[in-house]
C-alpha positions as CSV (number, residue, x, y, z in Angstrom):
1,X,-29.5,152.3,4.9
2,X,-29.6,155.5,7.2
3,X,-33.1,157.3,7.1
4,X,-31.3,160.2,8.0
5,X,-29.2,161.2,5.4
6,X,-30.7,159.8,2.6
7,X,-34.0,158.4,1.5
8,X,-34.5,155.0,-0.3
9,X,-34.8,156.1,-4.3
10,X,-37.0,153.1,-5.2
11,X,-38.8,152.4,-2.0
12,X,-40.3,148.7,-1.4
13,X,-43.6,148.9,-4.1
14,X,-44.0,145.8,-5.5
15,X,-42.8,146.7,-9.1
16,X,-39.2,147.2,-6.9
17,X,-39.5,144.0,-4.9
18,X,-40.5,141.9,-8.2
19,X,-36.9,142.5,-9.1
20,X,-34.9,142.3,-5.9
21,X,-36.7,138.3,-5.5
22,X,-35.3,137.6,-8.9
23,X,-31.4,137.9,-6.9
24,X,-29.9,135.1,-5.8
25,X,-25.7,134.6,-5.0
26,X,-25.2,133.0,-8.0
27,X,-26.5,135.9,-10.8
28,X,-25.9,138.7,-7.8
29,X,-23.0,137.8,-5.7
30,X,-20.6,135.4,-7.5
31,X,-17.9,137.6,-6.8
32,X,-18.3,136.4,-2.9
33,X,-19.2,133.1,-3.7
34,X,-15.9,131.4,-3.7
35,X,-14.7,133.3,-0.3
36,X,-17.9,131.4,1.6
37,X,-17.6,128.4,3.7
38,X,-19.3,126.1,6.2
39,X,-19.3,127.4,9.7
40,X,-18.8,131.1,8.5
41,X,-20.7,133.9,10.0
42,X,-22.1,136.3,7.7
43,X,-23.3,139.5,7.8
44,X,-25.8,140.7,5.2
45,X,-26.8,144.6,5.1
46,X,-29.8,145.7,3.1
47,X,-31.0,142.4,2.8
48,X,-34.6,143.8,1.2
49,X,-36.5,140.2,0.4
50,X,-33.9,137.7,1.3
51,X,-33.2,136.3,-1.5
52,X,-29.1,136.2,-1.3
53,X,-29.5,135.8,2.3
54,X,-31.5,132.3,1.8
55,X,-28.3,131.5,-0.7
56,X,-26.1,132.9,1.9
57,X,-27.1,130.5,4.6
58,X,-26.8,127.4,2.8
59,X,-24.1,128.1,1.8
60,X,-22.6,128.2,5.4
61,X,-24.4,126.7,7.0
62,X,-23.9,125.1,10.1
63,X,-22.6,128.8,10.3
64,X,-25.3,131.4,10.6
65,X,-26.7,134.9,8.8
66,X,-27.8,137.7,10.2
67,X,-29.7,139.8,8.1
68,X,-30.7,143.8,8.4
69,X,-32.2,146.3,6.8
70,X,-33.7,150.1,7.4
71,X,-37.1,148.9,6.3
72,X,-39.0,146.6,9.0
73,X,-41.7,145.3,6.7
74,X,-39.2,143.8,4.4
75,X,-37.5,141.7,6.7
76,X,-41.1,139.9,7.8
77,X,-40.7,138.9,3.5
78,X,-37.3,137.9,4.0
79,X,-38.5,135.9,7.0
80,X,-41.0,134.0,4.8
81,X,-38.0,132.9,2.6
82,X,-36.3,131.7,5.2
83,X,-39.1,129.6,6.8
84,X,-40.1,129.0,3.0
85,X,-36.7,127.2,2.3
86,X,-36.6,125.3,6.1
87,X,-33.4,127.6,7.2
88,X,-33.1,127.9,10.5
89,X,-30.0,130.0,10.6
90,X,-30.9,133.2,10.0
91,X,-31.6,135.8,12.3
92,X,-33.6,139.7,11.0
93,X,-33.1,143.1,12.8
94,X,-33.6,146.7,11.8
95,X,-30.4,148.6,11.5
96,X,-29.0,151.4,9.6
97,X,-25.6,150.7,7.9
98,X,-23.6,154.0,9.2
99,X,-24.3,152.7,13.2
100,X,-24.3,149.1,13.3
101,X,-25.8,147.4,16.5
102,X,-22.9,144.7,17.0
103,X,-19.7,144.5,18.8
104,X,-16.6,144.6,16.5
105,X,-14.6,141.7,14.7
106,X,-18.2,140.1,14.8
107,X,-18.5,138.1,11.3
108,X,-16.4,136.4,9.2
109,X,-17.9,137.9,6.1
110,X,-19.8,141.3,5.9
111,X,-22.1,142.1,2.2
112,X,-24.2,144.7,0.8
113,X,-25.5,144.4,-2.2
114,X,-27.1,147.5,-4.3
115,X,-26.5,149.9,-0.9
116,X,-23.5,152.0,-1.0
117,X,-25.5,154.0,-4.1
118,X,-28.5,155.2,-1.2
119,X,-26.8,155.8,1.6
120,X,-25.7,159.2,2.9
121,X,-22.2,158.2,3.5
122,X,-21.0,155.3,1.5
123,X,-17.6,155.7,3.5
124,X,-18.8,155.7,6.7
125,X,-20.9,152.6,5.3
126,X,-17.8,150.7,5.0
127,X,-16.1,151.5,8.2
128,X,-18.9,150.4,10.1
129,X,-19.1,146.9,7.8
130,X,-14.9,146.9,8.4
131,X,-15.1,147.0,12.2
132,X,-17.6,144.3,13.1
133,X,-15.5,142.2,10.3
134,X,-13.0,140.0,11.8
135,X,-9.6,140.8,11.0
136,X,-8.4,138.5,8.0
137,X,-12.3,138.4,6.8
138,X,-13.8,139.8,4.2
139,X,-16.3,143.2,3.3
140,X,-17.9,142.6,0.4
141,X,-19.9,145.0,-1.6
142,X,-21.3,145.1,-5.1
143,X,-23.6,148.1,-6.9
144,X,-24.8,148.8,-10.3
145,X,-24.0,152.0,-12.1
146,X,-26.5,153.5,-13.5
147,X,-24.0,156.2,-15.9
148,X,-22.9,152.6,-17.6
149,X,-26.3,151.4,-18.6
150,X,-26.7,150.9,-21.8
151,X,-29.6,149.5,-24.6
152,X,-30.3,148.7,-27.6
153,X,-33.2,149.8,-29.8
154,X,-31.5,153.9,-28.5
155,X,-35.0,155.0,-27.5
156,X,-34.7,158.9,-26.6
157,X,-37.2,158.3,-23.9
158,X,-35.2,156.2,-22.2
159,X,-32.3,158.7,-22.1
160,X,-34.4,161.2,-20.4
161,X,-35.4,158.3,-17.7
162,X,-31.8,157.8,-17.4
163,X,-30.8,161.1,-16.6
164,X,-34.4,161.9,-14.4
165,X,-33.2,158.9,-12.4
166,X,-30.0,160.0,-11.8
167,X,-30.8,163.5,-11.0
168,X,-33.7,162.2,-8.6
169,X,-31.2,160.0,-6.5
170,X,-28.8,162.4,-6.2
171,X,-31.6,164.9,-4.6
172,X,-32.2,162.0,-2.5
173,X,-28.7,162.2,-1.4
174,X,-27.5,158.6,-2.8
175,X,-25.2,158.2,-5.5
176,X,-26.6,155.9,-8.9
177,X,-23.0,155.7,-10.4
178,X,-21.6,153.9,-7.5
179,X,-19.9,150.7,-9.3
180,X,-17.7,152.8,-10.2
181,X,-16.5,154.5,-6.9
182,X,-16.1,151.3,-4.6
183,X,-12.5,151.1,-5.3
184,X,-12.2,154.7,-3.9
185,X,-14.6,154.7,-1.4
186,X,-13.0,151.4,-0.3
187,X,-10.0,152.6,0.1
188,X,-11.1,156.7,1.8
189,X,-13.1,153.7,4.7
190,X,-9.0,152.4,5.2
191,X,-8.8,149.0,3.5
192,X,-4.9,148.6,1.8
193,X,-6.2,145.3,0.3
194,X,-9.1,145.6,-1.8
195,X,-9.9,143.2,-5.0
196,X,-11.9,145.1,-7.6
197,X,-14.2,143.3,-10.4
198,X,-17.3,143.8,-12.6
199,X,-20.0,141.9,-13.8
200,X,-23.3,142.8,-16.0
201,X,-26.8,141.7,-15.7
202,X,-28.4,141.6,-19.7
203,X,-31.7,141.4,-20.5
204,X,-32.3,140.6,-23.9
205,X,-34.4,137.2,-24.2
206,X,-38.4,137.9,-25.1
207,X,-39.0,136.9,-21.0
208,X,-36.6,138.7,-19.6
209,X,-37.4,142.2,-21.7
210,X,-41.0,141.5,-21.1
211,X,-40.1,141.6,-16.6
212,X,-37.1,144.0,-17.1
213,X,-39.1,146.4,-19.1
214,X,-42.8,146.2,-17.3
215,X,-40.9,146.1,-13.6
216,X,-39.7,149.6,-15.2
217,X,-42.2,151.0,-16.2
218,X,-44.3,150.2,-13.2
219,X,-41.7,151.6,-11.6
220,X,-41.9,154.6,-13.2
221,X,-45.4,155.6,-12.3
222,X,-46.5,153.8,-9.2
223,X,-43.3,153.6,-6.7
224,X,-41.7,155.8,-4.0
225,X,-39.5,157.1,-7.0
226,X,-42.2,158.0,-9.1
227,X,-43.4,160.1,-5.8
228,X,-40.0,161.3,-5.4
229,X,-39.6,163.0,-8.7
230,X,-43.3,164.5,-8.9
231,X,-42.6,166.3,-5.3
232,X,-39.4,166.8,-5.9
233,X,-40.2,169.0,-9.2
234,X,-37.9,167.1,-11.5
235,X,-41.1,165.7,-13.6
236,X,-45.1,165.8,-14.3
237,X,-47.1,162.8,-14.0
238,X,-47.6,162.9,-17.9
239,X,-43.9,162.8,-18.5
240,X,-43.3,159.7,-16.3
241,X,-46.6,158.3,-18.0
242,X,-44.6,158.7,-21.2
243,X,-41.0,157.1,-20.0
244,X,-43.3,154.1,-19.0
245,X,-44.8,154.1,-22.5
246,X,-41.2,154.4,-23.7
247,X,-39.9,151.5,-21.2
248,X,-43.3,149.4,-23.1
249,X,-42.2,150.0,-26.5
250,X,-38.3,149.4,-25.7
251,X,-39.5,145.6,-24.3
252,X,-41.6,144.8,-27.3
253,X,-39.0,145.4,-29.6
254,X,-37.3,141.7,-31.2
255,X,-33.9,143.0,-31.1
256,X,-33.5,144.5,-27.8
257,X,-31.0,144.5,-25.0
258,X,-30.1,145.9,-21.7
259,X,-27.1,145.9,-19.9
260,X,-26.9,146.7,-16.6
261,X,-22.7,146.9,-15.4
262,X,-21.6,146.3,-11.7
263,X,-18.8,147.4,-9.5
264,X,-18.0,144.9,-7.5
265,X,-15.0,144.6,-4.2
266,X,-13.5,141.8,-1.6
267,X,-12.1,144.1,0.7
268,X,-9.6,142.1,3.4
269,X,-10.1,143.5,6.8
């Protein structure tokens, strides 16, 4: 993700990386799933913690992964999962999406997962990812969209969260309803064959509202974001104190649920 033209909304506190571990191919990159195979090289961009890499390199293994992201101290975490899971076919650099440091038709497969919304130039994104693809392989992105969420008990509070995030990623130059703009975005980068899907993440069993809604709320108050919107003027300390109350109250509720949609594309280079 470029540094340049946009900034990171959530940052890399540990209330963000708490759910970015919790990915793996199977609940985060399904869609791509069936395209992998043995011997494949694989590009992963934004890899954050490593997670889907790890998955990634099993999965093609003898092939290999390389994994970058803008954020050096992430990668020495996605290392540790690596070494963790006794892969030894993964190699880590820094590198920003929009200028890719390798020679074209360089991977078989080429993924980013949750980074088209924070870049600068989503387009340009995907041009770069298309020329060190192979021709015949595949670009594969996937990202939430954040104008699709949707939760059940309807606290207010929440609704102002949703549109305080919005409005603080956008001033951060990224784009939170990007699931829905692949397809054209895919298509403004040059790709003629592109294969469009969705999938949603819910949250609605006592454990998983108890980690969807503390994450958030941590979130709220202690991350770059929270930072982001104080300095940024779009909110007071005691109004995120309150969507974090709000995010508490939403999770300890029997009945809830959260649904979190994704855009997903296989884009044939």
């Amino acid at each position: 993700m470029s540094q340049e033209t946009a900034v990171y909304t959530h940052g890399h506190h540990e209330s963000v990386l708490r759910s970015h571990r919790w990915r793996t191919a199977a609940n985060s990159a399904a869609y791509l799933v069936g395209e992998l195979r043995p011997g494949m090289d694989v590009l992963d961009v934004g890899c954050g913690p490593g997670t889907i890499t790890a998955d990634f390199a099993e999965l093609v293994a003898p092939g290999r992964v390389s994994a970058v992201d803008s954020a050096e101290g992430v990668l020495e975490q996605a290392a540790a999962v690596a070494a963790e899971r006794g892969l030894d076919n993964v190699r880590f650099a820094v590198a920003d999406v929009h200028r890719l440091d390798f020679p074209d038709d360089s991977f078989d497969v080429v993924h980013a997962h949750q980074v088209l919304q924070h870049v600068g130039d989503p387009v340009q994104a995907l041009r770069e990812m298309r020329r060190v693809c192979r021709p015949g392989g595949t670009v594969a992105a996937r990202d939430s969209d954040y104008g699709a969420f949707t939760w059940f008990p309807e606290i207010p509070a929440l609704e102002g969260w949703l549109e305080l995030y919005r409005t603080v990623a956008r001033a951060n130059g990224g784009e939170p309803d990007a699931g829905r703009r692949l397809v054209s975005w895919a298509r403004a980068a040059g790709f003629a064959d592109v294969t469009a899907s969705a999938a949603v993440w819910c949250f609605a069993a006592p454990e998983e509202r108890a980690w969807w809604s503390s994450l958030w709320a941590d979130r709220t108050t202690a991350s770059v974001y929270a930072r982001l919107a104080v300095d940024g003027g779009h909110a007071t300390a005691e109004q995120l104190s309150a969507i974090a109350g709000a995010w508490h109250a939403w999770g300890a509720a029997d009945d809830a649920c959260f649904m979190v949609p994704h855009g997903e594309v296989l884009c044939r280079a």
